[in-house]
TIVEX-827978 format. One record per atom (N, C-alpha, C, O, CB): residue in one letter; y, x, z. Coordinates in steps of 0.001 Angstrom, whole numbers, padded with zeros to 6 digits, always signed. Glycine has a CB too. Layout:
BEGIN
aYXZ;...
//
This chain:
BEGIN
x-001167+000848+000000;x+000000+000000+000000;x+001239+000901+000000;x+001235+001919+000692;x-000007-000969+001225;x+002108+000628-000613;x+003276+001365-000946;x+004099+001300+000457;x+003817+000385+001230;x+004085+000705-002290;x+005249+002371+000863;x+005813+002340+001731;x+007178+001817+001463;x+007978+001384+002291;x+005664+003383+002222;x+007366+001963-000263;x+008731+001876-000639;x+008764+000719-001359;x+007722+000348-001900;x+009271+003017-001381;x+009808+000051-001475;x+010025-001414-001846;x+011071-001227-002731;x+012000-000881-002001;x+010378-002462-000662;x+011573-001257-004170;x+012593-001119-004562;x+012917-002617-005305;x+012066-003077-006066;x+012595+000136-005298;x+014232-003386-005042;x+014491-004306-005408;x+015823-004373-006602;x+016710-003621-006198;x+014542-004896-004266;x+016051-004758-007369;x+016711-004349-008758;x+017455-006111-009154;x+016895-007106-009613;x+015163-003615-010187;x+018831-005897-008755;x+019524-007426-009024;x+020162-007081-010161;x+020644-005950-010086;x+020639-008121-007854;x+020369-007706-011323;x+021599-007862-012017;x+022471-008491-012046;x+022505-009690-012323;x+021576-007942-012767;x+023626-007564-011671;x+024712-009005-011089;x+026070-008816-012155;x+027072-009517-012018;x+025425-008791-008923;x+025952-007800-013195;x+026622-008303-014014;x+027383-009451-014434;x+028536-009310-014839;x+026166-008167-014478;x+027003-010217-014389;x+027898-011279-014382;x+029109-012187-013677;x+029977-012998-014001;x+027319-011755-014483;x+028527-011432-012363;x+029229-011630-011191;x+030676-011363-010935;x+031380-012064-010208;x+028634-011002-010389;x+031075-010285-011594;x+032249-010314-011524;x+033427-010925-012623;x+034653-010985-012526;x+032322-009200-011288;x+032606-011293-013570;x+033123-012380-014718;x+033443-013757-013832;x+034495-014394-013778;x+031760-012734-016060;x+032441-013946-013299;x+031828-015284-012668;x+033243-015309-011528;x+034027-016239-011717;x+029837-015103-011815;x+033485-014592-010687;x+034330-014730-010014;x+035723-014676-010692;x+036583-015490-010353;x+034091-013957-009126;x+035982-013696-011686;x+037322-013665-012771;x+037608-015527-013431;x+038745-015957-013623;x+036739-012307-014489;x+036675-016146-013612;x+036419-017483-014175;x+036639-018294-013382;x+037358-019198-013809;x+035272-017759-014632;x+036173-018427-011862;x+036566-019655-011343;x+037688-019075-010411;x+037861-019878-009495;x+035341-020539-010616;x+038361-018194-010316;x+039636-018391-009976;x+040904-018735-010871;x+041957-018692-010234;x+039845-017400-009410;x+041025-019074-012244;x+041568-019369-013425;x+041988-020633-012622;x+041464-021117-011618;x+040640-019397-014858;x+043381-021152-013531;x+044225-022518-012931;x+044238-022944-014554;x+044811-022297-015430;x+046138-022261-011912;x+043450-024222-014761;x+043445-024724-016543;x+043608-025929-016479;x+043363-026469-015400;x+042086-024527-017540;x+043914-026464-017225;x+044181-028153-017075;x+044107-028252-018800;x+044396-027432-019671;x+046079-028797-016145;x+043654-029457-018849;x+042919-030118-019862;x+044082-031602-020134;x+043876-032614-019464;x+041102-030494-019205;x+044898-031580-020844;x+045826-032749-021257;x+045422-033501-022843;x+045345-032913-023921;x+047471-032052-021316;x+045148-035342-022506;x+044360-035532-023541;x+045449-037051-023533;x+045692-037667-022495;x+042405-035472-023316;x+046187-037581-025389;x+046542-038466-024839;x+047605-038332-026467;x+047265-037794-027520;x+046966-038363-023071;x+048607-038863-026221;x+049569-038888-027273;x+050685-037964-026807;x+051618-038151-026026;x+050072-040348-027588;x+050226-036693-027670;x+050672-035791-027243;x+051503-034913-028073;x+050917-034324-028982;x+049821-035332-026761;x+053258-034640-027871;x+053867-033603-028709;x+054032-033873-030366;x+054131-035090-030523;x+052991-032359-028484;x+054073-033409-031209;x+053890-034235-032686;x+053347-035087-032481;x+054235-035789-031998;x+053248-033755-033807;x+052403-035714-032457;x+051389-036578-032063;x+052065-038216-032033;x+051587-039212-032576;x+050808-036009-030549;x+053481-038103-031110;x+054100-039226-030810;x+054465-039412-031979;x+054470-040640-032063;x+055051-039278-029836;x+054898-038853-033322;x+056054-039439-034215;x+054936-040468-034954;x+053730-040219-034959;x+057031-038135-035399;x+055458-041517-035498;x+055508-042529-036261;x+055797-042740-037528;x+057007-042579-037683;x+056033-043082-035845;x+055263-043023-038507;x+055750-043526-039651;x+056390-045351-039823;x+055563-046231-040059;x+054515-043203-040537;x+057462-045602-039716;x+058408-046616-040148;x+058631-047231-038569;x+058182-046806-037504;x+057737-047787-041454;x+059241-048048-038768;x+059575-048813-037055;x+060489-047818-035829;x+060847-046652-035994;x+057729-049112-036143;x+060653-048431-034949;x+061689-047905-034024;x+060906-047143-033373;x+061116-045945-033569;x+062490-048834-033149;x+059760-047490-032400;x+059409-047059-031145;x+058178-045917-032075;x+057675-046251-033148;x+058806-048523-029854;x+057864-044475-031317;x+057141-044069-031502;x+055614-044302-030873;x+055427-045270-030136;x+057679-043281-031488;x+054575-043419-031176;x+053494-043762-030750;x+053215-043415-029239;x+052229-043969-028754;x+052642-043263-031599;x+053981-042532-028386;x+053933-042290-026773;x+054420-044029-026611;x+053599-044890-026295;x+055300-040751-025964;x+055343-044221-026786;x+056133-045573-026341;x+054889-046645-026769;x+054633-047454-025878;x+057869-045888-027331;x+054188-046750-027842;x+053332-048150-028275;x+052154-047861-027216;x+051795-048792-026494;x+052692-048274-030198;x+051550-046616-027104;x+050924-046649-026173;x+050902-046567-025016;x+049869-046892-024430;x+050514-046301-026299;x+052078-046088-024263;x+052189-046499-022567;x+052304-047964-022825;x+052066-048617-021809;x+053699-045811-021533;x+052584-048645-023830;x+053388-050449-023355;x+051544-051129-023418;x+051225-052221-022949;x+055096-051588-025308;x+050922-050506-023858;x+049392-050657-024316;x+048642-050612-023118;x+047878-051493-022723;x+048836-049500-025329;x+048971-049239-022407;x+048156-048536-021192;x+048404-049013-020041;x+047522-049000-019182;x+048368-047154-021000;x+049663-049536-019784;x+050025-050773-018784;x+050136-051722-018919;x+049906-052433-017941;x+050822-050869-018265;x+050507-052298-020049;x+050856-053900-020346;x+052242-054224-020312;x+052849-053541-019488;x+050218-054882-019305;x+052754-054823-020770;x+054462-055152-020684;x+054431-056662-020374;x+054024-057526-021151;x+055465-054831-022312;x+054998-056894-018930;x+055136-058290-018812;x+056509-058959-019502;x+056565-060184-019398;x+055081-058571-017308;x+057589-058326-020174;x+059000-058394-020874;x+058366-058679-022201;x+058462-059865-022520;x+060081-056928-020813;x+057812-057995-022966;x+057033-058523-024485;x+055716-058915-024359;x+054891-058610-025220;x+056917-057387-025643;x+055338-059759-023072;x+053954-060709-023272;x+052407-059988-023675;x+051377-060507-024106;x+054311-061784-024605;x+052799-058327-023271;x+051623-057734-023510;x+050512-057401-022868;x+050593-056345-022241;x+051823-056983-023838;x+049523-057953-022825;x+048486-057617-021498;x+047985-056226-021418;x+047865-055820-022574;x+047108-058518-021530;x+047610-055238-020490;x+047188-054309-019676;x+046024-053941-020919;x+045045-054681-020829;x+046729-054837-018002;x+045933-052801-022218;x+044801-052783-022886;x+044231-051244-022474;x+043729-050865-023533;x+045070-053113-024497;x+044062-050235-021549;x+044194-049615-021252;x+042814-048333-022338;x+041599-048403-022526;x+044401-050113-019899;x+043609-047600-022655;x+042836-046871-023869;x+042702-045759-024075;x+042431-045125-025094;x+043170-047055-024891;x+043071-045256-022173;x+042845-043704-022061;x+042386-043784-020400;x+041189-043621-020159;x+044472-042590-022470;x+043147-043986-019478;x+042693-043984-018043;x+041216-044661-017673;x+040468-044165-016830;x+043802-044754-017247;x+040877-045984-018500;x+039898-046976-018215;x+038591-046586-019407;x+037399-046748-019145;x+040672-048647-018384;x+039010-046155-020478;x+037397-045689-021151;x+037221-044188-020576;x+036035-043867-020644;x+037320-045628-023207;x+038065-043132-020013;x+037591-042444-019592;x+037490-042174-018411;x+037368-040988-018104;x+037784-041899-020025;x+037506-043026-017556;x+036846-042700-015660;x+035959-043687-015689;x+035498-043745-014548;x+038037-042974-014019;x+035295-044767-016582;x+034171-045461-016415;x+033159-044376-017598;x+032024-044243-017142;x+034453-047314-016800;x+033320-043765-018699;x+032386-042599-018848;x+032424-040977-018667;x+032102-040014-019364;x+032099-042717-019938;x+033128-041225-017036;x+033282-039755-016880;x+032220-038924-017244;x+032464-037790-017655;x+033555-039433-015610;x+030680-039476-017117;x+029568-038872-016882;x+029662-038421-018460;x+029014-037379-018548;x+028267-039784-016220;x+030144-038739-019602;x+029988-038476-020498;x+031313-036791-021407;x+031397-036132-022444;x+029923-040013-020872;x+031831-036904-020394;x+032464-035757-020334;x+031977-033945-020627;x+032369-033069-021398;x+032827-035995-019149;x+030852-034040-019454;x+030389-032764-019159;x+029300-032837-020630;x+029250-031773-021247;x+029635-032584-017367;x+028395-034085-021244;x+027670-033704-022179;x+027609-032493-022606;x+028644-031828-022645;x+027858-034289-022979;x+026461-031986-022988;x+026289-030953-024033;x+027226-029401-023461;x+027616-028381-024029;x+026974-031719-025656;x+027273-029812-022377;x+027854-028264-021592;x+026529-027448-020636;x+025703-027902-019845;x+029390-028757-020191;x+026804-026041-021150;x+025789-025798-020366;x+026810-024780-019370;x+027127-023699-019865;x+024337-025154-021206;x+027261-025078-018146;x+027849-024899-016980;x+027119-023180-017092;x+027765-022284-017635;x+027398-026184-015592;x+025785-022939-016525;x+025677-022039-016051;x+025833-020450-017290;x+025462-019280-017199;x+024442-022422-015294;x+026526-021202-018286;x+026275-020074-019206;x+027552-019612-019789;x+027802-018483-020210;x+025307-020453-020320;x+028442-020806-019748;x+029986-020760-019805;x+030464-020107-018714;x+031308-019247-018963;x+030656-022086-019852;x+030176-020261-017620;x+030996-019218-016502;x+030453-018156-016599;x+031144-017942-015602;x+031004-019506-014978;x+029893-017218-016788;x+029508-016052-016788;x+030476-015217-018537;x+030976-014099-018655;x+027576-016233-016687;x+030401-016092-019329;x+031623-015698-020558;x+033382-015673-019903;x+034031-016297-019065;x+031534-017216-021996;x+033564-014756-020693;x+034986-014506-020232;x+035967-015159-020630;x+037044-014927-020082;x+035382-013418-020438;x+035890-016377-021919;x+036327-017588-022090;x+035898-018558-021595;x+036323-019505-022256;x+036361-017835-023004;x+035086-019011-020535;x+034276-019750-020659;x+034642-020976-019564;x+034107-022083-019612;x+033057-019017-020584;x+035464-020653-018752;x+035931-021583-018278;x+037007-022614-019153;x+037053-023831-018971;x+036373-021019-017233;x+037805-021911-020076;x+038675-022934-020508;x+037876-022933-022063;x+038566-022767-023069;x+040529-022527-020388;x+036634-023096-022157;x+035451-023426-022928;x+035122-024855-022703;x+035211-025852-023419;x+034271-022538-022566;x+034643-024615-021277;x+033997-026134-020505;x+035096-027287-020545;x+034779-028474-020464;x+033590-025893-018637;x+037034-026642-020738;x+038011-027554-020567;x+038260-027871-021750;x+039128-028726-021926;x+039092-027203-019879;x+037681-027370-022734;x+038060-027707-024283;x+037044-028391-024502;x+037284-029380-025195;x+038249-026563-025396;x+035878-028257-024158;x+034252-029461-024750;x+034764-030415-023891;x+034957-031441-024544;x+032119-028993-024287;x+035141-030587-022485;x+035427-031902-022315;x+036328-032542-022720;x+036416-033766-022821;x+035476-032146-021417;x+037316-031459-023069;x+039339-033077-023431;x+037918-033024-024983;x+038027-034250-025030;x+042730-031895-024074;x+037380-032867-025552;x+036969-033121-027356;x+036394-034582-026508;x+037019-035642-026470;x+035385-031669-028575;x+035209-034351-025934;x+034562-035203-025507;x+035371-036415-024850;x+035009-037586-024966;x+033734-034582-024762;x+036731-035922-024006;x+037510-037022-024104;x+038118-037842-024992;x+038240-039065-024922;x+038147-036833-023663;x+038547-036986-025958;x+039080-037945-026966;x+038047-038665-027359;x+038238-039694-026711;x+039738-037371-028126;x+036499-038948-028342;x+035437-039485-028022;x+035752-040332-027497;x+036673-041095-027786;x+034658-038949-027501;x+035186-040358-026793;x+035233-041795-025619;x+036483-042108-025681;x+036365-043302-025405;x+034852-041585-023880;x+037492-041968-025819;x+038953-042723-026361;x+039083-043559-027663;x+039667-044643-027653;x+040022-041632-026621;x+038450-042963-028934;x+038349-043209-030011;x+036962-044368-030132;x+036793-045213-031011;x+038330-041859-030688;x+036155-044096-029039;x+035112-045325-029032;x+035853-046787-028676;x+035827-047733-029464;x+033870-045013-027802;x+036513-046830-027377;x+037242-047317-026749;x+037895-048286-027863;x+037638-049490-027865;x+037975-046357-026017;x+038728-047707-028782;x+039300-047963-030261;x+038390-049238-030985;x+038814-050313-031409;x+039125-046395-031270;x+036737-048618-030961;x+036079-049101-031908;x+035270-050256-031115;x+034427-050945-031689;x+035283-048000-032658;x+035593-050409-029758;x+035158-051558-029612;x+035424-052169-028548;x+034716-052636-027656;x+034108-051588-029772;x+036624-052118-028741;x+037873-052787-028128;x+037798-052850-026234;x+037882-053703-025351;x+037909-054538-028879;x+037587-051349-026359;x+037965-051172-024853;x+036476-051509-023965;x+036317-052185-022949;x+039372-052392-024399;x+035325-050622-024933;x+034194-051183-024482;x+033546-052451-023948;x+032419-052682-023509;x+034060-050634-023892;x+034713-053252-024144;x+034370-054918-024446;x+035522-055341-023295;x+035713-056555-023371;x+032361-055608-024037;x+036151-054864-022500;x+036950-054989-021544;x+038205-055305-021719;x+038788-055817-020764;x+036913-054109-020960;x+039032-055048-023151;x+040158-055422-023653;x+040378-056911-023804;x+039558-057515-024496;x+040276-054794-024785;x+041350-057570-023265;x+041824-059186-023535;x+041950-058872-025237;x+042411-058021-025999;x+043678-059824-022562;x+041166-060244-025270;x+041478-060325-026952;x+043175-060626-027378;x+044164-060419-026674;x+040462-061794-027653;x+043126-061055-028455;x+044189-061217-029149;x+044424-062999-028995;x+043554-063813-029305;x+043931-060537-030707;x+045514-063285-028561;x+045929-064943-028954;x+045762-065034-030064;x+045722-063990-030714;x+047307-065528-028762;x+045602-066260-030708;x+045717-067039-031856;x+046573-066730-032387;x+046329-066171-033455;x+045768-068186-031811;x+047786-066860-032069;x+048802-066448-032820;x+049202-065135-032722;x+050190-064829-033389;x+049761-067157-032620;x+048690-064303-032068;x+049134-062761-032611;x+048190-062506-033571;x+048462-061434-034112;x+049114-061476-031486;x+046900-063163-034166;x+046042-062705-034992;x+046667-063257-036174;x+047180-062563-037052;x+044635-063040-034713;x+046610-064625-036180;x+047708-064862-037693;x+048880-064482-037650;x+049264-064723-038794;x+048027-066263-038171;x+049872-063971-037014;x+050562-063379-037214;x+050584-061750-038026;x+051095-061351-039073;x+050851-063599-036241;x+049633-060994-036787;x+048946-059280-038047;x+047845-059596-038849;x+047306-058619-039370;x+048119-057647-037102;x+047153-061167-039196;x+046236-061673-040453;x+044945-060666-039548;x+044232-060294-040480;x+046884-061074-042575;x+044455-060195-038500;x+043563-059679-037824;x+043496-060038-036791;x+044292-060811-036258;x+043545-058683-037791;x+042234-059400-036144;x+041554-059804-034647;x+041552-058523-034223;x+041464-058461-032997;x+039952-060560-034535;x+041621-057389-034810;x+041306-055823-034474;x+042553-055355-033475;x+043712-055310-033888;x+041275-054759-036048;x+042099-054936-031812;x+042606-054626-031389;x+043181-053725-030772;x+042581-053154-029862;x+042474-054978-031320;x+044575-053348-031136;x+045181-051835-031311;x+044806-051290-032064;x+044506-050112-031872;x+045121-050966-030480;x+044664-051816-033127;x+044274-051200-034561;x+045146-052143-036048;x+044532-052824-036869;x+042258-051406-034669;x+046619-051921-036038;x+047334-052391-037024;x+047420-051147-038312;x+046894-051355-039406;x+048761-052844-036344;x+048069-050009-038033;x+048508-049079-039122;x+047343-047848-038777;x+047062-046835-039417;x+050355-048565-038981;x+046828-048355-037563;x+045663-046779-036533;x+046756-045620-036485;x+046266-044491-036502;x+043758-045821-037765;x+047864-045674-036439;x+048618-044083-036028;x+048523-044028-034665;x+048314-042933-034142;x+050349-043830-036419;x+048668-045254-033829;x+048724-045071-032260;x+046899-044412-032157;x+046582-043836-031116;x+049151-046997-031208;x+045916-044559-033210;x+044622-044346-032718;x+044571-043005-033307;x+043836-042360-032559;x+043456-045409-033125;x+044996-042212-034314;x+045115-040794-035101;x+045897-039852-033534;x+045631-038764-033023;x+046486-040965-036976;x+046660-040659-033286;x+047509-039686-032580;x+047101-039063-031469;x+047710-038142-030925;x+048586-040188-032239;x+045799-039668-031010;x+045095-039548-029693;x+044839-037903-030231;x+044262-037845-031317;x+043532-040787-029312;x+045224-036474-029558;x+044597-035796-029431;x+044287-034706-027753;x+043996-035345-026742;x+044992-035409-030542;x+044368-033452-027676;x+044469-032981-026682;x+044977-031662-026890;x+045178-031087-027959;x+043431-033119-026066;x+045242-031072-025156;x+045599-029903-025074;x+044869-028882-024237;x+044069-029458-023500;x+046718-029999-024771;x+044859-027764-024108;x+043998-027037-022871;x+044894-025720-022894;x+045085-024955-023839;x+042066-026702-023197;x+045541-025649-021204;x+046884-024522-021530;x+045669-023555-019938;x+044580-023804-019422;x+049532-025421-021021;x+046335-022883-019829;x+046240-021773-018329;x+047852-022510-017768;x+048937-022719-018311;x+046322-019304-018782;x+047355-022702-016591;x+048746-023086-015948;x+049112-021742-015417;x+050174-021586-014814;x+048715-024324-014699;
//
């Protein structure tokens, strides 16, 4: 039986690993920067969509919410297709994991779009449908739905 025991870690990574989760990143996903301008009409697309994301009780608009509410009911769908333990050890890899999720956020924003707020959106009155000749909701010219993109800075 041997007297000597030699044990052999690789911890290479370790000091990446610690360089990575002390990083300050934030992930901004939404109508954002160019993003707001508009083609024809007054109000741009930040303005159509906050009056959207809260509701306007002054222009009779109900609460269609198309960023806060499709994405904290599929948060779980965020992290998809990340593999955590392999991104922190890369030296991009933390604001890796913040860029696959705002993509993955927009996703689930743009679903949101396609079916009308995962079924949770108040429909349309009668007369706002013959009025835009549609039932499709928040979906007239789709620039307020193009404009949805994101950002990922180092604070």
């Amino acid at each position: 039986m041997p007297n000597n025991v030699e044990i052999n870690f690789d911890l290479s990574g370790l000091e990446q690993l610690k360089e990575n989760l002390g990083q300050k990143i934030n992930a901004k996903v939404g109508v954002l920067g160019d993003s707001a301008s508009r083609e024809g009409g007054e109000e741009n697309n930040a303005t159509i969509g906050a009056t959207h994301e809260f509701g306007s009780f002054t222009k009779n608009i109900p609460q269609r919410s198309f960023l806060k509410m499709p994405i904290a009911e599929n948060s779980d769908k965020l992290t998809q297709s990340i593999n955590f333990e392999e991104e922190l050890t890369r030296k991009e890899g933390v604001k890796n994991i913040f860029e696959k999720m705002a993509v993955n956020a927009v996703a689930i924003v743009q679903t949101a779009f396609e079916t009308g707020g995962y079924g949770k959106w108040q429909p349309l009155s009668n007369q706002t449908i013959k009025k835009k000749k549609s039932a499709s909701i928040l979906i007239d010219t789709a620039q307020l739905r193009k404009s949805i993109t994101y950002r990922v800075d180092n604070e």
